[in-house]
VEXKOL-405091 format. One record per residue (C-alpha): residue in three letters; residue number from 1; chain; x, y, z. Coordinates in steps of 0.02 Angstrom, whole numbers. Example, Ala and Ser with C-alpha at 12.3 -4.5 7.8 and 13.67 -1.06 7.14 Angstrom:
REM residues 2
rest->ala	nr->1	kette->A	x->615	y->-225	z->390
rest->ser	nr->2	kette->A	x->684	y->-53	z->357
END
This chain:
REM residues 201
rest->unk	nr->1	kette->A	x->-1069	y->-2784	z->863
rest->unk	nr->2	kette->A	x->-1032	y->-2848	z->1043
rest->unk	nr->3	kette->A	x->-892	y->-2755	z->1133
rest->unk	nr->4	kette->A	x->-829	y->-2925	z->1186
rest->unk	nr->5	kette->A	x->-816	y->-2968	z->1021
rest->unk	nr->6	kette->A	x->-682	y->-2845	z->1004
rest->unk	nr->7	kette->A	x->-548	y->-2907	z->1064
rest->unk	nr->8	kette->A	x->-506	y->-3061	z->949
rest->unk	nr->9	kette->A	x->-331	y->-3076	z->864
rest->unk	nr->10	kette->A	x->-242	y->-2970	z->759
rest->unk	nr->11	kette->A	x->-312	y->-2952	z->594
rest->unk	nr->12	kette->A	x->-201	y->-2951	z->445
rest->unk	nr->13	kette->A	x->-253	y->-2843	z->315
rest->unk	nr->14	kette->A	x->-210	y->-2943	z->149
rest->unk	nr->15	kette->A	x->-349	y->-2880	z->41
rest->unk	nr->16	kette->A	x->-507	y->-2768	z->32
rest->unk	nr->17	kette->A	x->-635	y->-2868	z->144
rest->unk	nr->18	kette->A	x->-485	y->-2892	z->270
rest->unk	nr->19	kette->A	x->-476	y->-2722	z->277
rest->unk	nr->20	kette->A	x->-650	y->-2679	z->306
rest->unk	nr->21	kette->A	x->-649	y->-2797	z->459
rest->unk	nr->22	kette->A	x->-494	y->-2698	z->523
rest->unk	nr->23	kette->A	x->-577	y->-2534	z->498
rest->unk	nr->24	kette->A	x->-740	y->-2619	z->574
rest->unk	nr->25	kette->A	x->-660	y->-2678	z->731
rest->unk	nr->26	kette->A	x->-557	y->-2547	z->790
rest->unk	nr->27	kette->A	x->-701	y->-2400	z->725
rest->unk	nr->28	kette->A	x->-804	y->-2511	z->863
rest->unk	nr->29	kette->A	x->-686	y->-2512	z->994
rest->unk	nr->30	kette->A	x->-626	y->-2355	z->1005
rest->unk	nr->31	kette->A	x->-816	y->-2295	z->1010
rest->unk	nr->32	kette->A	x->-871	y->-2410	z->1135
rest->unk	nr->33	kette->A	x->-711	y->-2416	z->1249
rest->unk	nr->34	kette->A	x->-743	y->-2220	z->1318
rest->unk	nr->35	kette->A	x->-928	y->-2206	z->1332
rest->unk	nr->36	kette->A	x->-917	y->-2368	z->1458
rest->unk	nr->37	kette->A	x->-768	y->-2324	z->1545
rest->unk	nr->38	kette->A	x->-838	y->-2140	z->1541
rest->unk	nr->39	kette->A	x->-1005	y->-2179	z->1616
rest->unk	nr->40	kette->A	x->-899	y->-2312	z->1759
rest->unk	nr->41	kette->A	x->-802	y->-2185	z->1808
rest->unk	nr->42	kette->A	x->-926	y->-2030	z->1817
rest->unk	nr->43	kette->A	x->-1043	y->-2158	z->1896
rest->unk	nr->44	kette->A	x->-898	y->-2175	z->2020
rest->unk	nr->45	kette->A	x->-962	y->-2290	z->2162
rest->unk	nr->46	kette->A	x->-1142	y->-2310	z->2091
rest->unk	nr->47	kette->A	x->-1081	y->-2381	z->1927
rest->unk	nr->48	kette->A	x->-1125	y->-2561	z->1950
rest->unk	nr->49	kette->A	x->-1312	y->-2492	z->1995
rest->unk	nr->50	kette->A	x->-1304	y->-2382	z->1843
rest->unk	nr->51	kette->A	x->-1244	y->-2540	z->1728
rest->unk	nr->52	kette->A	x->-1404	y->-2623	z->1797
rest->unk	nr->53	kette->A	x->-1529	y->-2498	z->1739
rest->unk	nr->54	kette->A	x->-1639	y->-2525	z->1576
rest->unk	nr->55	kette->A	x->-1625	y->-2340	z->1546
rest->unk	nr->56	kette->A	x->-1453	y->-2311	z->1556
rest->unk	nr->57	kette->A	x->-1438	y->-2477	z->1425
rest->unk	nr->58	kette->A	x->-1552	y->-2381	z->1324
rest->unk	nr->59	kette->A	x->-1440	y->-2216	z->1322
rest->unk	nr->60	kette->A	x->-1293	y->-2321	z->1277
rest->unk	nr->61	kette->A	x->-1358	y->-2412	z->1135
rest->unk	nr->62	kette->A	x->-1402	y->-2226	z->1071
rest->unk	nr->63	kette->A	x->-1216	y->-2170	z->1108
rest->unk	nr->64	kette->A	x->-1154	y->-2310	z->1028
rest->unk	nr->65	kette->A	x->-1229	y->-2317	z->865
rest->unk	nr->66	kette->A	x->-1207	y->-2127	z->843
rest->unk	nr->67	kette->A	x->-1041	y->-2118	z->892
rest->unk	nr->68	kette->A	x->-1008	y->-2260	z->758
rest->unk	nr->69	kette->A	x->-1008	y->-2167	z->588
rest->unk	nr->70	kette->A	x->-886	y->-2057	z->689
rest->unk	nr->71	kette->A	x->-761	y->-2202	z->736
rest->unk	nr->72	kette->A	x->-759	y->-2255	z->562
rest->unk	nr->73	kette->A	x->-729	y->-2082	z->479
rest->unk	nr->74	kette->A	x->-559	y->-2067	z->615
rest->unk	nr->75	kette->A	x->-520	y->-2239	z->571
rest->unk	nr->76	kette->A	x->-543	y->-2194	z->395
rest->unk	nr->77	kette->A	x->-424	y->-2039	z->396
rest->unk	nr->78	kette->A	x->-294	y->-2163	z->485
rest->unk	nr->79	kette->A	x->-274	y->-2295	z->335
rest->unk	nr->80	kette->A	x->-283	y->-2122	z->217
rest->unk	nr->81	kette->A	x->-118	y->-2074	z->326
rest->unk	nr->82	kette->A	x->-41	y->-2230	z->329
rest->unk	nr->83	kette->A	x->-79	y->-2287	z->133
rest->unk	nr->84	kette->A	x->-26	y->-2127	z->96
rest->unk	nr->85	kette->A	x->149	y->-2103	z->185
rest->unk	nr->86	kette->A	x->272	y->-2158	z->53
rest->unk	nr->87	kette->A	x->155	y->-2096	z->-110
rest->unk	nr->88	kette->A	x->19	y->-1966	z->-132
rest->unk	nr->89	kette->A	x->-133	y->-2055	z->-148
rest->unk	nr->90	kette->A	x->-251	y->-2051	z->-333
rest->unk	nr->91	kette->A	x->-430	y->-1986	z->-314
rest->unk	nr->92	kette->A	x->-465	y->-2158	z->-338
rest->unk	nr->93	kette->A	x->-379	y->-2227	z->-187
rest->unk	nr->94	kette->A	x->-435	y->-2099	z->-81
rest->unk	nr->95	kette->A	x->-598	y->-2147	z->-159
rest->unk	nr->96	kette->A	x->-581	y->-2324	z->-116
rest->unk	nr->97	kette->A	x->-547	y->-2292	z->66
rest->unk	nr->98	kette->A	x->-722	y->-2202	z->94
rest->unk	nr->99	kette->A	x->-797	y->-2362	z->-14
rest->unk	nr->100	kette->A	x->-726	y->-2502	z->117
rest->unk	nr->101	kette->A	x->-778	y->-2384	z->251
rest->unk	nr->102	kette->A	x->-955	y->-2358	z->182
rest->unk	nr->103	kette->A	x->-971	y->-2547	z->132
rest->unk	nr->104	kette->A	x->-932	y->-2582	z->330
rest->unk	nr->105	kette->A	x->-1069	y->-2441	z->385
rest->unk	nr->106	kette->A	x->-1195	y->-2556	z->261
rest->unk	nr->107	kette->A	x->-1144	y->-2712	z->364
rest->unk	nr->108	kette->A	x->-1273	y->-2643	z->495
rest->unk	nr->109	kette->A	x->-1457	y->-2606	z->460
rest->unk	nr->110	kette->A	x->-1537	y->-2463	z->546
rest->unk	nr->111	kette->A	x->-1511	y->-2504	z->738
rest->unk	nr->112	kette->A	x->-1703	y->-2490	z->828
rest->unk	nr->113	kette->A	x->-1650	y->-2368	z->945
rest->unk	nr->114	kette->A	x->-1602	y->-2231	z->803
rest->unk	nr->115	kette->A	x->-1734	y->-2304	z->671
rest->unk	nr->116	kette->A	x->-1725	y->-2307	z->472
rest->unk	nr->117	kette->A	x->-1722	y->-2106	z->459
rest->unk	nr->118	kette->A	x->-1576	y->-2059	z->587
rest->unk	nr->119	kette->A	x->-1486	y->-2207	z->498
rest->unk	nr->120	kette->A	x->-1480	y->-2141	z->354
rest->unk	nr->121	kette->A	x->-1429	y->-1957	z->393
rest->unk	nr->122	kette->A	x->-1287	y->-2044	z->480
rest->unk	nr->123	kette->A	x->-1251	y->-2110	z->325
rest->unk	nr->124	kette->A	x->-1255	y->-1961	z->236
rest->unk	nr->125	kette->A	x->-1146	y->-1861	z->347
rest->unk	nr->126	kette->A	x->-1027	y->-2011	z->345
rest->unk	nr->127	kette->A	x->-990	y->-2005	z->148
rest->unk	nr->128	kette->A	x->-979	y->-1833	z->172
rest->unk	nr->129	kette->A	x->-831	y->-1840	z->296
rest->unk	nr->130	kette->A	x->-754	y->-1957	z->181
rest->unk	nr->131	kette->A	x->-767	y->-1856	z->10
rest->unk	nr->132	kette->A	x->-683	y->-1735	z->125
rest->unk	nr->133	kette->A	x->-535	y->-1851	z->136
rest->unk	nr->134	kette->A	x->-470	y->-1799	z->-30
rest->unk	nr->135	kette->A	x->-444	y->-1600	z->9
rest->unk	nr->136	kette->A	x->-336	y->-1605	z->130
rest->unk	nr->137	kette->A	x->-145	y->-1712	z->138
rest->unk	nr->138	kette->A	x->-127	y->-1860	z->271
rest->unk	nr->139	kette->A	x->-139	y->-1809	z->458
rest->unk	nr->140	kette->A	x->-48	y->-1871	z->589
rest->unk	nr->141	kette->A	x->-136	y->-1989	z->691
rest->unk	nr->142	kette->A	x->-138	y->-1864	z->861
rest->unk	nr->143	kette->A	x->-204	y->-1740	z->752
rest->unk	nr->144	kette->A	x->-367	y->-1843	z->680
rest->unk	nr->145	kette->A	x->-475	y->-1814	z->828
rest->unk	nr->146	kette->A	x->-490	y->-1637	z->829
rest->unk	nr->147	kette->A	x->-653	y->-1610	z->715
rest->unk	nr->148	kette->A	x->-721	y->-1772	z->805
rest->unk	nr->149	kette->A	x->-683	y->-1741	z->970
rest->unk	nr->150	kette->A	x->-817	y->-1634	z->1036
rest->unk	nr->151	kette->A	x->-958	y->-1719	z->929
rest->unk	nr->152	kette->A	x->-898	y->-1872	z->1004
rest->unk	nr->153	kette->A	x->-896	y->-1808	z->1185
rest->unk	nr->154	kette->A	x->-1067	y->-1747	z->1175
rest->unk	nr->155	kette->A	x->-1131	y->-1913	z->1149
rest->unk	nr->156	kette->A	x->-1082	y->-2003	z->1298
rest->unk	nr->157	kette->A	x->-1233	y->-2066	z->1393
rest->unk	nr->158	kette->A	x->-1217	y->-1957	z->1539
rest->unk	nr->159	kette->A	x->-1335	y->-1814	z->1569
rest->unk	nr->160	kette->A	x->-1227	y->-1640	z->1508
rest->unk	nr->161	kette->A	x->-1246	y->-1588	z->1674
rest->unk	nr->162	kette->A	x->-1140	y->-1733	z->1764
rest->unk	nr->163	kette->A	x->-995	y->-1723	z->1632
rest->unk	nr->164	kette->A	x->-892	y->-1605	z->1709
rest->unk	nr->165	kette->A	x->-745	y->-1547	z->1627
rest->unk	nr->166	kette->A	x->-694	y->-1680	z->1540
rest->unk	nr->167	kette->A	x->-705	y->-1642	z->1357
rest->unk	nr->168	kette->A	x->-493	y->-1624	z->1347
rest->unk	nr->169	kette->A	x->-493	y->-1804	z->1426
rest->unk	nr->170	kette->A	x->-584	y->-1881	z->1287
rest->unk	nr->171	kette->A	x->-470	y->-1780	z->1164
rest->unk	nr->172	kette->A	x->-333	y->-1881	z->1237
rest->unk	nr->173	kette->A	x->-400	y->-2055	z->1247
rest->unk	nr->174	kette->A	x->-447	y->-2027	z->1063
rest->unk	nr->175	kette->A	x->-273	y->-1968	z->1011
rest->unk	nr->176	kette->A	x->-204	y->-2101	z->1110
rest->unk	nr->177	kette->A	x->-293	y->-2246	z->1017
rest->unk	nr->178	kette->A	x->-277	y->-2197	z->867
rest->unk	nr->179	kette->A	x->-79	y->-2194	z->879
rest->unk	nr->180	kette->A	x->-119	y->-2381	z->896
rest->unk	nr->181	kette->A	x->-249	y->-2393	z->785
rest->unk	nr->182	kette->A	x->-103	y->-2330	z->652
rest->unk	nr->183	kette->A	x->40	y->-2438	z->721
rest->unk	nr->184	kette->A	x->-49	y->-2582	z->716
rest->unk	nr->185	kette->A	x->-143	y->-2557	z->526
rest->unk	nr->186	kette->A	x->43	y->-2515	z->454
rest->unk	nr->187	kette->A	x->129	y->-2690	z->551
rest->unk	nr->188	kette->A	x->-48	y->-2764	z->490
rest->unk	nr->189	kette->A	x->-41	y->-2704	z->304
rest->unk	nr->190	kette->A	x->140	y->-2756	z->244
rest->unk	nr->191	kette->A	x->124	y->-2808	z->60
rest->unk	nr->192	kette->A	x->-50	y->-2731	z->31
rest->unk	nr->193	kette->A	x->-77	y->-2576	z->-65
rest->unk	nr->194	kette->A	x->-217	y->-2465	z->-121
rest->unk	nr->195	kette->A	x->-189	y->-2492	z->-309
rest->unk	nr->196	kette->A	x->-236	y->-2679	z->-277
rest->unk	nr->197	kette->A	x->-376	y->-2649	z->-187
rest->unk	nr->198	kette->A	x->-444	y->-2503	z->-295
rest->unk	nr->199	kette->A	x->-430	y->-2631	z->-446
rest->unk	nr->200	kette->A	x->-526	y->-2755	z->-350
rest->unk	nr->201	kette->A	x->-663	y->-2661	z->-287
END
């Protein structure tokens, strides 16, 4: 999962596996995106020495991972709001939403700076987030953040004392993206629905 890699064309979500690689992409990107433009600009005039530094590579590929399972659980609540807007969504297609979302989590093995362990509790708390899905209607896409938010923050690969008060920025930037992240899925989704897909997976 390269961050250049994100930024390939639009994806048009036709069927299940199309899907996944929508939820895939942007679950990367709008992990990724902060905690490098974070650390740039708290680095400030030091950043390109920072960007140099084995350790500071080290921290991020720690962030990145962790933050991961996070990006896909927002993405995941943003296809539950936009599948559902017209139609109250079954059990079952709320249930296949958390199965394309876990099926792109199992597209990864354990990354070797969390290990097989942390992997797999990252796992576990994912599915969790996404049985969650079900108890609760559709949420705008501003509002999706706000459980993630400050578990997200607290992952950025900056020591907690350098961070300053910047927790409400990263509330933002994540509210911000995933207005696109929904804008684009629904123009990206016309003629798909979740009764297909929950037939065919």
């Amino acid at each position: 999962m390269k961050f250049s890699d994100l930024f390939r064309r639009r994806i048009r979500i036709d069927d299940r596996e199309a899907l996944a690689d929508f939820i895939d992409r942007h679950a990367a990107f709008l992990v990724q995106k902060a905690i490098y433009e974070y650390a740039r600009a708290r680095a400030g005039h030091y950043a390109k020495v920072l960007f140099k530094e084995p350790g500071f590579h080290s921290a991020v590929e720690v962030s990145r991972w962790r933050a991961f399972p996070l990006g896909l659980a927002m993405v995941a609540e943003v296809a539950y709001s936009v599948f559902g807007a017209e139609r109250r969504l079954s059990a079952g297609q709320i249930g296949a939403i958390g199965d394309v979302v876990l099926s792109v989590f199992d597209r990864y093995p354990a990354p070797q700076a969390l290990g097989d362990a942390a992997w797999r509790q990252l796992r576990a708390e994912l599915a969790e987030r996404l049985r969650m899905l079900a108890l609760h209607p559709p949420k705008r896409a501003m509002d999706i953040p706000e459980p993630y938010a400050k578990l997200y923050f607290d992952l950025m690969p900056i020591h907690e004392q350098l961070r300053g008060r910047d927790l409400e920025t990263t509330r933002n930037y994540l509210k911000v993206t995933l207005c696109n992240i929904h804008d684009e899925m629904t123009r990206s989704s016309g003629g798909f629905s979740l009764p297909e897909m929950a037939q065919a997976s």
